[in-house]
C-alpha positions as CSV (number, residue, x, y, z in Angstrom):
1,X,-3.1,64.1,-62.3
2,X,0.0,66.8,-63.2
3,X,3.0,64.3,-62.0
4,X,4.9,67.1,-60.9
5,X,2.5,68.2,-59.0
6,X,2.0,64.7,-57.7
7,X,6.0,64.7,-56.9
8,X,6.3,68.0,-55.3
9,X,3.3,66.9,-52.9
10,X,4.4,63.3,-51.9
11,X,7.8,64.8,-51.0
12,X,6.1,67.7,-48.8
13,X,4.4,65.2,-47.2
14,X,7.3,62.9,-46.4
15,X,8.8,66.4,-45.2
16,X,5.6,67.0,-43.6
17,X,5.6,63.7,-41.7
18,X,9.3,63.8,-40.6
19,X,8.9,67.1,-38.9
20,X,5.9,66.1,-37.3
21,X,7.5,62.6,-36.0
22,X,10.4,65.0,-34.3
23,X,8.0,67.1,-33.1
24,X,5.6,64.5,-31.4
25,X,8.7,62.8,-29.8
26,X,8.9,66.5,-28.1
27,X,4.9,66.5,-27.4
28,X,4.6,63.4,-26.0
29,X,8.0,63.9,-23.7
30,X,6.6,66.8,-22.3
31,X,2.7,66.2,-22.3
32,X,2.3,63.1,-23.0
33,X,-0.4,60.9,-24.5
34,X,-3.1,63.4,-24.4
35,X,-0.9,66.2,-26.2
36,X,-0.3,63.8,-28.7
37,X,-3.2,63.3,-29.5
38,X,-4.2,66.8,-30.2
39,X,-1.1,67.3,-31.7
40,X,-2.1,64.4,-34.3
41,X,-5.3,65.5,-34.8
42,X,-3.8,68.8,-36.1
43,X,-1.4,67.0,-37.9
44,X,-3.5,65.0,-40.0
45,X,-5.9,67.9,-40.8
46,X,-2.8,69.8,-42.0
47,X,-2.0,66.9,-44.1
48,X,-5.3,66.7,-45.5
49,X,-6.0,69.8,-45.9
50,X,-2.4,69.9,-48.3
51,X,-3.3,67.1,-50.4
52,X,-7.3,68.6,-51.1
53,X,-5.0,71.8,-52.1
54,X,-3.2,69.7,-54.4
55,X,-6.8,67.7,-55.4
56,X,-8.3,71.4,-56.3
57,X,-5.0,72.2,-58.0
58,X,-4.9,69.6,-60.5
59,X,-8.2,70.3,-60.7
60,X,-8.2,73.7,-61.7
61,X,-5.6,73.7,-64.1
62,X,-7.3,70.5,-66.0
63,X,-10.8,72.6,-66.9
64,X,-12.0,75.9,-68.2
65,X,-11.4,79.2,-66.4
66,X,-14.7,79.7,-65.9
67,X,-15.5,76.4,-64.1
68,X,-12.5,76.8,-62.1
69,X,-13.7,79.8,-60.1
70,X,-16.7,77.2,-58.8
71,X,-14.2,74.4,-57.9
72,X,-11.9,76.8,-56.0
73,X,-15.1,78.1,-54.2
74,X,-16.2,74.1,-53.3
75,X,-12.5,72.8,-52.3
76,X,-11.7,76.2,-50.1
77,X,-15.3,75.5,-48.4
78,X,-14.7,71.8,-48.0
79,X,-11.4,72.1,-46.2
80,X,-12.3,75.2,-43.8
81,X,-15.2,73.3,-42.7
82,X,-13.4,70.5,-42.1
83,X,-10.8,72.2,-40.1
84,X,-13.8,74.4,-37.9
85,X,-15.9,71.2,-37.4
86,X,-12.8,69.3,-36.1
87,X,-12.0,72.3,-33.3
88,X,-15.6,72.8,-32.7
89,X,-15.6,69.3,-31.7
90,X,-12.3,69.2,-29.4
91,X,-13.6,72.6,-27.9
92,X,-17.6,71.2,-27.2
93,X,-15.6,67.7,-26.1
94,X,-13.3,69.5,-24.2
95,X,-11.1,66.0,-24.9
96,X,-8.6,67.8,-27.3
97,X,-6.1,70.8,-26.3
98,X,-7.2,73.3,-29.2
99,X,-3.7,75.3,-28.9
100,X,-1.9,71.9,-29.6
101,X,-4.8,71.5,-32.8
102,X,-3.5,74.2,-34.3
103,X,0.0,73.5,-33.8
104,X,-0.6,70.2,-36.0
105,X,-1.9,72.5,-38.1
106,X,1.2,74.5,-38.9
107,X,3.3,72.1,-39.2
108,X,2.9,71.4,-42.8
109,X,3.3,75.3,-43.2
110,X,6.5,74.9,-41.0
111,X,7.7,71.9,-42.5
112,X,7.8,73.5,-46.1
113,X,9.2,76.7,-45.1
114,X,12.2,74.6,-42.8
115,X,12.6,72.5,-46.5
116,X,12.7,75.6,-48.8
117,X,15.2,77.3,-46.7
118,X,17.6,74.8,-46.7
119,X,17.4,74.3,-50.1
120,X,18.2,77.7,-50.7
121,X,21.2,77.6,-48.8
122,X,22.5,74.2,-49.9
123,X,22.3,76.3,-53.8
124,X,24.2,78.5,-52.1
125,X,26.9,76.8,-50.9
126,X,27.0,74.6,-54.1
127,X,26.8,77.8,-56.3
């Protein structure tokens, strides 16, 4: 495995997991222990949906071009079905909220745009 790849995505998902620890304080205040939940559940698909990104990274840039086209094509259909099973489920169940699903979801996305802005500006300011 790349170790900066390794690197970058252990300290996305620290990132990752600090946001969503502020963010479920805010969930469970206002919804409590059944917004959580969803919210969690959305969480951890983000998360694992970003390390099986970093997987089929390492992935790719360790075999031939040619072969890599087929591994994108299995890792991209591994973690969309994943992600559909998981809100099919909640919405057949009816024992998830599917709007708080996908706001676990995002927060990976959130957390690592929140992370490169700040960065940006503390080089900024330093610079």
């Amino acid at each position: 495995m790349n170790q900066s790849i390794n690197s970058l995505m252990l300290k996305r998902l620290g990132a990752g997991f600090i946001t969503a620890a502020v963010i479920s304080l805010f969930v469970y205040a206002f919804l409590g222990m059944y917004g959580l939940k969803s919210y969690f559940i959305g969480f951890l698909l983000s998360a694992l949906n970003f390390i099986l990104l970093s997987l089929e990274l390492n992935t790719i840039l360790e075999i031939r071009p040619k072969r890599s086209r087929v591994y994108h094509l299995i890792f991209f259909l591994i973690r969309y079905i994943l992600i559909g099973y998981v809100i099919v489920q909640a919405v057949k169940n009816d024992n998830a909220n599917v709007f708080l699903i996908f706001g676990g979801l995002i927060t990976m996305n959130f957390s690592i745009v929140i992370n490169a802005s700040l960065n940006h500006f503390i080089r900024r300011k330093v610079s």
